[in-house]
N, C-alpha and C positions, 0 to 999 in steps of 0.2 A: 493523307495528312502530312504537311512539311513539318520537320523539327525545327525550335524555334533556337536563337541561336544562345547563346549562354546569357550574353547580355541583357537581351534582351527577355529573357526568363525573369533572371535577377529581379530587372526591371518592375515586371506587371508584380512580381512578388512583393517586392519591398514595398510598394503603392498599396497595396491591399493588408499587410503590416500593421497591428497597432502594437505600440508599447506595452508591457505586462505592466498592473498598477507595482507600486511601492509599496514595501514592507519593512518595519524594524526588525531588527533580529539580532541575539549576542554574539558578539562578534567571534564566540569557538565555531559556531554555527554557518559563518559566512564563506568559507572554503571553496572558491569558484562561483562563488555569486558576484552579479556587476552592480557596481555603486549606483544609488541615483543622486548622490551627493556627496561633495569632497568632503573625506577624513581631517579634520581639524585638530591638533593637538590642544590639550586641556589642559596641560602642566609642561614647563621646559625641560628639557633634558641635555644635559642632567640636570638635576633640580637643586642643587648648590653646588658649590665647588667644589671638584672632588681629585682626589690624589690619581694621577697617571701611572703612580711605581711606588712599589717598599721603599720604605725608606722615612724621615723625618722631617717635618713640618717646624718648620722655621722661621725667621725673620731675616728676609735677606740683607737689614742693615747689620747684623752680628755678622755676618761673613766678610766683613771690610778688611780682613788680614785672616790668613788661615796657615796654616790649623789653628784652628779654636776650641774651648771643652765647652758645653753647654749640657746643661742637667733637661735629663729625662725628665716629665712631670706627670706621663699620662699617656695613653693611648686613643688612636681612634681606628675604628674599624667599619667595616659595612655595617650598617645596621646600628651601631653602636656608639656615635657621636663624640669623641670628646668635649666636653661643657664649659671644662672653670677657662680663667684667662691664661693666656701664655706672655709672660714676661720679656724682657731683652736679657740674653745670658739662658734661656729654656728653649726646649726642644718636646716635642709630642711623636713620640713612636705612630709611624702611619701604614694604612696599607692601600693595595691597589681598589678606588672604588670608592675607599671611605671620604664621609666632609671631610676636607681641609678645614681646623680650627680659624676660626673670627680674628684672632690677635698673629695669622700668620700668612706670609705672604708665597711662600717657596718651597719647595720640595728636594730634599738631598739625599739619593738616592743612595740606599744602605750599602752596597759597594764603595760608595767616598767616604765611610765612617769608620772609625774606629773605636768598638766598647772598649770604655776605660774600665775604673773600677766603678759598678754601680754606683750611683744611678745616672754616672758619666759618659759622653760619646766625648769623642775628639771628631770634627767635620776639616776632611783633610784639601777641599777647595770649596773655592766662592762659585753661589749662584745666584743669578738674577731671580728678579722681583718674578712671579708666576709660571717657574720652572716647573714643569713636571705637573702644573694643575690642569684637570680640563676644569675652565670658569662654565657656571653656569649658564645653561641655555645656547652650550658650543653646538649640542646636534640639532637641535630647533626650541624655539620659541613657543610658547601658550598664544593658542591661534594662528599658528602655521598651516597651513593646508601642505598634510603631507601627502595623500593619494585621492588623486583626479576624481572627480566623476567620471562614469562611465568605465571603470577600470574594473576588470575581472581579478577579484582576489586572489593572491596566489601565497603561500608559506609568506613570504617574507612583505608581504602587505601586511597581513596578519598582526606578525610578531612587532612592527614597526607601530603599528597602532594598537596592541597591548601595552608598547613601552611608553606610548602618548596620552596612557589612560582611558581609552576608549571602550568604554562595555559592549555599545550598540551601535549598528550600521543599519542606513536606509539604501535595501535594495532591490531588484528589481523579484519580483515574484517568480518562481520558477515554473516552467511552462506546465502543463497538466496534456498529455494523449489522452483523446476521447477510444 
């Protein structure tokens, strides 16, 4: 009996081949399993606009001559929102991660400040209009397909569609030895 040659093994095998069916499953669950359908993001990310660096959240028309003092009003943090409005002449204590507030457009990174006497900074140069923000929806969009079908899950598939909001993935069933 001749041996047959790689190829053509491959061959008769892949022919005789059926796909495993599809399966849901939570996506902790999915570690080395292959898609049968593209990862779609559910929500943008990031999901508003959020600060790049320490530092405070601003109005880059107050920075038209600098130094300038602008009063502290407020913090925002991860998790933690700052809410009320921010004026012309205010400032919002920020951190890395947190929303950027609604009535701001800039970020001056706590190295260009100088604390006055509470609840005073001095902002010692001008920055443009969306310094230091990442805007919304910089890493993808809601309804992105972030991972292909047919893709074998690996660590960082995973974690990329945890941050997409993704619970569950359709994949392929895992084989069973008789």
């Amino acid at each position: 009996m001749a041996l047959l040659p790689v190829d053509t093994a491959r061959e008769k095998i892949l022919k005789n081949v059926k796909p495993l069916p599809a399966e849901s499953i939570p996506l902790e669950q999915a570690l080395h399993r292959v898609l049968t359908q593209p990862v779609k993001a559910r929500c943008a990310q990031p999901p508003f606009n959020a600060s790049a660096m320490d530092g405070y959240a601003v109005r880059a028309s107050d920075l038209s001559t600098t130094p300038v003092s602008l009063e502290v009003i407020g913090t925002s943090a991860a998790g933690h929102r700052f809410k009320g409005p921010v004026r012309s002449g205010e400032a919002v204590r920020i951190f890395t991660g947190a929303p950027v507030p609604a009535d701001t457009d800039t970020v001056i990174i706590q190295e260009n400040v100088a604390v006055q006497s509470k609840p005073y900074i001095s902002v010692l140069e001008s920055s443009a209009e969306g310094r230091h923000i990442r805007p919304t929806g910089l890493d993808f969009q809601r309804g992105d397909i972030l991972i292909p079908a047919r893709t074998c899950l690996n660590a960082r598939d995973i974690g990329v569609a945890a941050a997409a909001n993704v619970a569950n993935v359709r994949v392929r069933r895992k084989p069973v030895a008789a």
